[in-house]
C-alpha positions as CSV (number, residue, x, y, z in Angstrom):
1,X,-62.7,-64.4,120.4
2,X,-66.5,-65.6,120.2
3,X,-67.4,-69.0,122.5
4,X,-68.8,-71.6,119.8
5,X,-72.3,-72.7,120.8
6,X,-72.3,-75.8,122.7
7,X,-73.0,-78.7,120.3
8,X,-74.9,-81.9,120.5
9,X,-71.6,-83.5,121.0
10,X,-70.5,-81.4,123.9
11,X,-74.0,-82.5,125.9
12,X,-72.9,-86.7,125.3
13,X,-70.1,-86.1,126.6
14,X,-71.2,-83.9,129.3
15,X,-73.9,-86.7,129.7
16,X,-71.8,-89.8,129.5
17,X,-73.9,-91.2,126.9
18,X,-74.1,-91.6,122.8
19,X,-74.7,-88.6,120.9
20,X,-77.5,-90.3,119.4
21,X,-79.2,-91.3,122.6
22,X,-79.2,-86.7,123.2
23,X,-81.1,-86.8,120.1
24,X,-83.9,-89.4,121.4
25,X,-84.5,-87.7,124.3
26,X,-84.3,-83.7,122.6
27,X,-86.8,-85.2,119.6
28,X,-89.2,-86.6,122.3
29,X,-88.6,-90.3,121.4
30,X,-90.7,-92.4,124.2
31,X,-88.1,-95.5,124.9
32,X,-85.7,-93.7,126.7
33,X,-85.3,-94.7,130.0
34,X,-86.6,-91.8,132.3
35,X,-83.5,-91.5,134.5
36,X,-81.3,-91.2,131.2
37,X,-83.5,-88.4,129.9
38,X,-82.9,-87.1,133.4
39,X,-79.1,-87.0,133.0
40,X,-79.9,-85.6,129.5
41,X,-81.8,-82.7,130.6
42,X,-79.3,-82.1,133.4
43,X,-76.2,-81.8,131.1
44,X,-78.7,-79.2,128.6
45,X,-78.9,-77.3,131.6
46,X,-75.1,-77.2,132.4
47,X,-73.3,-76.9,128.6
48,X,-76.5,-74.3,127.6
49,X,-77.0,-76.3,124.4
50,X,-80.1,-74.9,122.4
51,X,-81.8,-77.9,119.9
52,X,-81.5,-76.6,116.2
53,X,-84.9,-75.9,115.7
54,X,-84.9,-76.6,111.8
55,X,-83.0,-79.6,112.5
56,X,-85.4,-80.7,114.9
57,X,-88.3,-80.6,112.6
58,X,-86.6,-83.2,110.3
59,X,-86.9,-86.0,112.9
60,X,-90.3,-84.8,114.2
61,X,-92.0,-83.7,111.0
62,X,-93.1,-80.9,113.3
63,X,-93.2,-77.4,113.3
64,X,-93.5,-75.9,116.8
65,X,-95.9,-73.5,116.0
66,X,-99.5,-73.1,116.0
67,X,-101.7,-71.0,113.4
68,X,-103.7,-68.4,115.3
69,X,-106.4,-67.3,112.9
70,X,-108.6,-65.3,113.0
71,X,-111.0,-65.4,110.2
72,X,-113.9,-63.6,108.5
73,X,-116.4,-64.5,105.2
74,X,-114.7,-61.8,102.8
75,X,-114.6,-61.8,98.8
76,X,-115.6,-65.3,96.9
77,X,-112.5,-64.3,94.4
78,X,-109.2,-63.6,95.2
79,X,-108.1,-60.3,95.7
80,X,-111.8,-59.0,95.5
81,X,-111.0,-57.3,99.2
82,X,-109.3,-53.7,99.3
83,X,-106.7,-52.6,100.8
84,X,-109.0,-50.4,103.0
85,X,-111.6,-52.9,104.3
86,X,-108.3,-55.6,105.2
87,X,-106.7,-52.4,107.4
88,X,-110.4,-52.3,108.7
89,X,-110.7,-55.4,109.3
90,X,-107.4,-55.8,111.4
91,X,-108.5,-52.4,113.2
92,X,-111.9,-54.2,114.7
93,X,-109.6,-57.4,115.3
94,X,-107.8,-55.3,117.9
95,X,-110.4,-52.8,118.9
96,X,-112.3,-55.7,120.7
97,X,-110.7,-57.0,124.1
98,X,-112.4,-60.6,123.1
99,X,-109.7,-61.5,120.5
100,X,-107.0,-60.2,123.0
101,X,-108.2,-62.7,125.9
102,X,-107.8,-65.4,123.1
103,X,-103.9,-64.6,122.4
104,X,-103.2,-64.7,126.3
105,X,-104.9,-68.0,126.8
106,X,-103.4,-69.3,123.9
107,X,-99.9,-68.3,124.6
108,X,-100.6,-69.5,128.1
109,X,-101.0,-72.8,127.0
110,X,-98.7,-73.2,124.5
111,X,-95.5,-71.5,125.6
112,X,-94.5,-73.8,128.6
113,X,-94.9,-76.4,125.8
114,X,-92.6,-74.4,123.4
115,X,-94.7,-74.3,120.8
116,X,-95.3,-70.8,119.3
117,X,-98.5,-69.3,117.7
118,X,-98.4,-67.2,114.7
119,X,-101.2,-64.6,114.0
120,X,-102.9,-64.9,110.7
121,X,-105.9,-63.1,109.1
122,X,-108.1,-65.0,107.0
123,X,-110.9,-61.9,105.4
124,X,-110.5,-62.6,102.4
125,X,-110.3,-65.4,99.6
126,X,-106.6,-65.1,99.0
127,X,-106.0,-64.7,102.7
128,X,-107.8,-68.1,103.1
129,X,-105.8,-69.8,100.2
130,X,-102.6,-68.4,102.0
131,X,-103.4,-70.0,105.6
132,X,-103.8,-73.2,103.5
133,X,-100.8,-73.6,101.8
134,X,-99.0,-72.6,105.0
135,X,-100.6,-75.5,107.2
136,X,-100.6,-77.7,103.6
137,X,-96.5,-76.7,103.9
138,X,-96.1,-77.5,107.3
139,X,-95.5,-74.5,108.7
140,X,-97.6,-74.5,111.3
141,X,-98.9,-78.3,112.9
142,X,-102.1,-76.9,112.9
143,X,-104.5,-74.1,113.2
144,X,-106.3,-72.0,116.2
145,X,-109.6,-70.8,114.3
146,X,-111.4,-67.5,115.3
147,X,-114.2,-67.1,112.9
148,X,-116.2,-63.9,112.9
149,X,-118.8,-64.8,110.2
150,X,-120.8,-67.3,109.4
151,X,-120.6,-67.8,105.9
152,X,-116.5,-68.3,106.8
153,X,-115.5,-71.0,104.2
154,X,-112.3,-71.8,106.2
155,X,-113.7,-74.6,108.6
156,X,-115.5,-76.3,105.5
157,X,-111.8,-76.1,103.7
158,X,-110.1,-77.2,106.6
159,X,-111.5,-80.2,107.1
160,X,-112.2,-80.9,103.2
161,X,-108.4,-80.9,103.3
162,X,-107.9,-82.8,106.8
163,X,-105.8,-80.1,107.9
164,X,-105.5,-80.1,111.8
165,X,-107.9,-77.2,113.6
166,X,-109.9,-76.6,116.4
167,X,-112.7,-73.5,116.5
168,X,-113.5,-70.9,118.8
169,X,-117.5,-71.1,119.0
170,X,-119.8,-73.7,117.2
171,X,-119.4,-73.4,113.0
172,X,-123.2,-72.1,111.9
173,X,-122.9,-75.5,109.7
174,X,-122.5,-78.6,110.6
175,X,-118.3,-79.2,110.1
176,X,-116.2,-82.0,111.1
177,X,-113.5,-79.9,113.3
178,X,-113.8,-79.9,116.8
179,X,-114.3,-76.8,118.8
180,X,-115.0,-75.0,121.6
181,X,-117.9,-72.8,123.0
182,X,-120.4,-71.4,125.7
183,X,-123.7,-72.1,126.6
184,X,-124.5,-68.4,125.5
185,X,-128.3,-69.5,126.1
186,X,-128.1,-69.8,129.8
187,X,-125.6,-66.7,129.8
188,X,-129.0,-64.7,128.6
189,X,-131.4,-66.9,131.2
190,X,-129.1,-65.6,133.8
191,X,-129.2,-62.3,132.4
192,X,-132.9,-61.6,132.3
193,X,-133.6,-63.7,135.8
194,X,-131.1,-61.0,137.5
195,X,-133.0,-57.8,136.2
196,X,-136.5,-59.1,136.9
197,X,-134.8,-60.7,140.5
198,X,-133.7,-56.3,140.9
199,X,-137.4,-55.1,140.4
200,X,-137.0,-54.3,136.5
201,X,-140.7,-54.4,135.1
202,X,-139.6,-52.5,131.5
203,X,-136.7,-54.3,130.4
204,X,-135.0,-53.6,126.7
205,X,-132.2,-55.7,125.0
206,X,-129.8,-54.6,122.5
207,X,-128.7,-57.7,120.9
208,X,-125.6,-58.6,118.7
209,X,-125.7,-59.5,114.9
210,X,-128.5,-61.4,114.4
211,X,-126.9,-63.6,112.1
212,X,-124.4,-64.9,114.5
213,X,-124.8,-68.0,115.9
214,X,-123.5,-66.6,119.3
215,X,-126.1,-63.8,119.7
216,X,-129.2,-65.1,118.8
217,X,-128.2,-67.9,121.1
218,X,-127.9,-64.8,123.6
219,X,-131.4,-63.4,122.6
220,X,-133.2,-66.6,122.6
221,X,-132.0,-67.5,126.2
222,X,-133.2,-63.8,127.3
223,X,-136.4,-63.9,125.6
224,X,-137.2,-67.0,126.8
225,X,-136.5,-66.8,130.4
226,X,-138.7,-63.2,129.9
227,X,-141.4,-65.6,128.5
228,X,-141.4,-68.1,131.4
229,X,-142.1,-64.8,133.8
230,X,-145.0,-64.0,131.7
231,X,-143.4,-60.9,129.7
232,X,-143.4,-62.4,125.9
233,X,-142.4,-59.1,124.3
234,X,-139.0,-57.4,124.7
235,X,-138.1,-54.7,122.4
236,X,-134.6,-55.1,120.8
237,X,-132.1,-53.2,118.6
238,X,-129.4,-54.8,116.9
239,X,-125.8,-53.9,117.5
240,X,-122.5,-55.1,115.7
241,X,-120.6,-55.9,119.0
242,X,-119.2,-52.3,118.8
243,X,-118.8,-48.7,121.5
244,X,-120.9,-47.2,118.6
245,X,-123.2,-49.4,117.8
246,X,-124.1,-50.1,121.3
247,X,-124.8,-46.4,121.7
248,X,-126.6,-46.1,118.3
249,X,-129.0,-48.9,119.5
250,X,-130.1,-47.7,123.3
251,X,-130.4,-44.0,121.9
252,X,-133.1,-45.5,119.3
253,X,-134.4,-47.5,122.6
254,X,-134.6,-44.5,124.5
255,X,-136.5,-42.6,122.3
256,X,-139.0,-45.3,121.4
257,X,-139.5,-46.8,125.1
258,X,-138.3,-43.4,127.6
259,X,-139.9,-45.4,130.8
260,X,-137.3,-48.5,130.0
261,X,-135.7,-49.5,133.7
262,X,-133.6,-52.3,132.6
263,X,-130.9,-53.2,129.7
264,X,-129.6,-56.5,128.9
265,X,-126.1,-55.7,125.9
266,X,-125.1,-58.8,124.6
267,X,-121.5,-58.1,125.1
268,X,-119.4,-55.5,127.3
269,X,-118.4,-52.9,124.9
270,X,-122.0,-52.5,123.4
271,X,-123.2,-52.4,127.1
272,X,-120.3,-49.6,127.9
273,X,-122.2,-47.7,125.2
274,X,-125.5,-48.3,126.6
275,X,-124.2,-46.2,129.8
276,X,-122.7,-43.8,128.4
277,X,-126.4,-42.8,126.4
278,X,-127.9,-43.2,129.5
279,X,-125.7,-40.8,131.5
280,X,-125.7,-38.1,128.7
281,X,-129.6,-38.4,128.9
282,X,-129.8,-37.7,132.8
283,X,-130.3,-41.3,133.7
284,X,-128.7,-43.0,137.1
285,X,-127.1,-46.7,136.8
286,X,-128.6,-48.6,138.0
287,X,-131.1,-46.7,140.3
288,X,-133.1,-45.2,137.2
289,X,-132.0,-48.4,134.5
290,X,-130.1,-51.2,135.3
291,X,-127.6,-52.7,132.9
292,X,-126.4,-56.2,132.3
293,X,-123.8,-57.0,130.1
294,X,-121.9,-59.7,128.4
295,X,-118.4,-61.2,128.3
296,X,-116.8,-59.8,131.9
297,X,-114.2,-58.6,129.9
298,X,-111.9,-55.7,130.7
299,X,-114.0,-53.4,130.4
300,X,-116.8,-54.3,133.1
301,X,-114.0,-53.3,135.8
302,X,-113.0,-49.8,133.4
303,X,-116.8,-48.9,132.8
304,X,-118.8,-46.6,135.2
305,X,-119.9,-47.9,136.7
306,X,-118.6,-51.0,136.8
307,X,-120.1,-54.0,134.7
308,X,-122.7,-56.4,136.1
309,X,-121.9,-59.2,133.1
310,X,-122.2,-62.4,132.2
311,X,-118.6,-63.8,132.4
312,X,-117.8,-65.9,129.2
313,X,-113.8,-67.8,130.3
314,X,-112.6,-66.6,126.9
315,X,-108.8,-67.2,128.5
316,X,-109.7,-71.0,129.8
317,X,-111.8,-71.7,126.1
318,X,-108.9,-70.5,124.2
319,X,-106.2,-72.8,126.3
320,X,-108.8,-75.8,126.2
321,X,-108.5,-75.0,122.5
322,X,-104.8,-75.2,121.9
323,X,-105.3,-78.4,124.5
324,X,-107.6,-80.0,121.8
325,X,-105.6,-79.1,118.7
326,X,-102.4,-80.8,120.5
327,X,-104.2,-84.0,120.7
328,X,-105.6,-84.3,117.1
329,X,-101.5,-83.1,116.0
330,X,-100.4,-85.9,118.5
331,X,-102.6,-88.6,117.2
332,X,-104.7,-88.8,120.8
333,X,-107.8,-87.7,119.0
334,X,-109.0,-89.0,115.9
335,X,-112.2,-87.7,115.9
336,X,-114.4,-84.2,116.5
337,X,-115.1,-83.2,119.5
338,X,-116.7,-80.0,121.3
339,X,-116.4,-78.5,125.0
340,X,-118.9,-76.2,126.2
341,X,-118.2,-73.8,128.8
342,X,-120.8,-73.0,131.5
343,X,-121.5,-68.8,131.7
344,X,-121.5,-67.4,135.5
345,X,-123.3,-64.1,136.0
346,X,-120.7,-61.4,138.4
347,X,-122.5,-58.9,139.9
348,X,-121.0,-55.7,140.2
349,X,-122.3,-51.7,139.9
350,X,-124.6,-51.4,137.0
351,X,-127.3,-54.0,138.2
């Protein structure tokens, strides 16, 4: 015969108190007297009583979860993205370890809080129209918001709507959503002051798309620390943030500049690439070139050699994220706000 699931009734009486004075202290209500919630939480603990979760968002007008999207320009019209290029999409989403250092500081964050994220893609129009109506619906308090592109319409229609969000990284316009980023200009001082500080006198620098906010940011910083040592001209090629493109770029470097003795890659997987080219055309790292990349992500410890990087605290930006978006659900924060990370240069191998 099956055990019924302790009820709400069982916990008073375990308790000693009124079955509506369990529901106060299980729905958060702030005027119970702290050594009652204490008895409370005790007699949870004993009878193994789980709060209806449905029946909690009622009182609370609350969800417990969080929308985790991540989000890209896509189609103007609905359903003007394939099939093929939504598959691609998800397929870059998890081929970079960035987005994966997002999840694991947002689920650090949230889940001693019980409050659960749910992963939603946002390429396309109707994509974006669905992650409204969900938050519009209430099912989800707010929204985590990893853009990759900046002609994204989601922050604009977020905050048209006065839907609660918080971004990862500052919008390309000007949006009333707080978020949070890096100082990716001093990441690239730091990068071009350590290869000039090694000796590097023909440096290169294969940047990210130049159309995103994050990597000229990147390039600016580089080019001008170069600038203030007197070295106003750095050859780039453009990457896409990719194993590929990275390679694609410091072959085309390589050919065009074959004396080059020092790399700056804008992020780690691009700088991965970068050695591999290298090795495959007889070059040492870093006695013959040195390489710095960007991020400090996995793979600066799974590269050979290992990553000099600028370390970007994707884990830390991603919890001070959720942080924010709890206030502005909470009613603590009314208005915008931003936090910007400082970068820290880790020396390892390659440079």
């Amino acid at each position: 015969m099956n055990r019924q699931a302790p009820t709400l009734e069982d916990v008073a009486r375990e308790a000693g108190v009124s079955r509506a004075t369990v529901s106060r202290v299980i729905n958060g209500v702030r005027n119970v007297d702290p050594s009652i919630q204490d008895l409370v939480r005790r007699a949870i603990e004993r009878t193994g009583y789980t709060p209806n979760r449905a029946a909690r968002s009622l009182v609370t007008r609350r969800s417990g979860t969080i929308a985790l999207v991540v989000s890209g320009a896509g189609d103007a019209t609905a359903g003007g993205v394939s099939a093929q290029d939504r598959n691609a999409f998800t397929a870059r989403v998890f081929a970079d370890p960035f987005f994966g250092r997002v999840v694991s500081g947002v689920i650090g964050h949230l889940r001693p809080r019980r409050t659960h994220p749910v992963l939603m893609f946002a390429e396309s129009a109707e994509a974006r129209a669905e992650v409204l109506s969900y938050l519009r619906q209430g099912s989800a308090d707010g929204a985590l918001v990893v853009s990759t592109h900046p002609e994204d319409p989601l922050p604009a229609q977020l905050a048209a709507e006065g839907l609660p969000a918080v971004l990862f990284a500052r919008p390309a316009r000007p949006v009333a959503l707080s978020y949070v980023d890096l100082d990716h200009r001093d990441g690239g001082r730091q990068a071009a002051d350590h290869l000039l500080a090694r000796g590097c006198r023909r440096i290169v620098t294969v940047a990210g798309p130049l159309d995103v906010r994050a990597s000229q940011d990147r390039l600016d910083g580089f080019r001008d620390a170069m600038a203030r040592q007197g070295r106003p001209y750095v050859p780039i090629a453009e990457g896409g943030f990719t194993l590929a493109s990275g390679m694609a770029a410091m072959a085309g470097l390589l050919a065009e500049h074959p004396d080059l003795d020092g790399v700056f890659a804008a992020n780690d997987l691009m700088a991965q690439g970068v050695c591999q080219v290298l090795r495959e055309h007889g070059r040492r790292i870093p006695e013959d070139v040195a390489v710095v990349g960007f991020d400090d992500s996995t793979i600066a410890v799974t590269c050979s050699p290992q990553l000099t990087t600028v370390r970007q605290p994707v884990e830390d930006m991603a919890a001070e994220m959720a942080r924010l978006l709890e206030e502005h659900i909470h009613g603590k924060r009314d208005e915008p706000t931003s936090v910007v990370f400082d970068p820290e240069l880790i020396v390892r191998d390659s440079a």
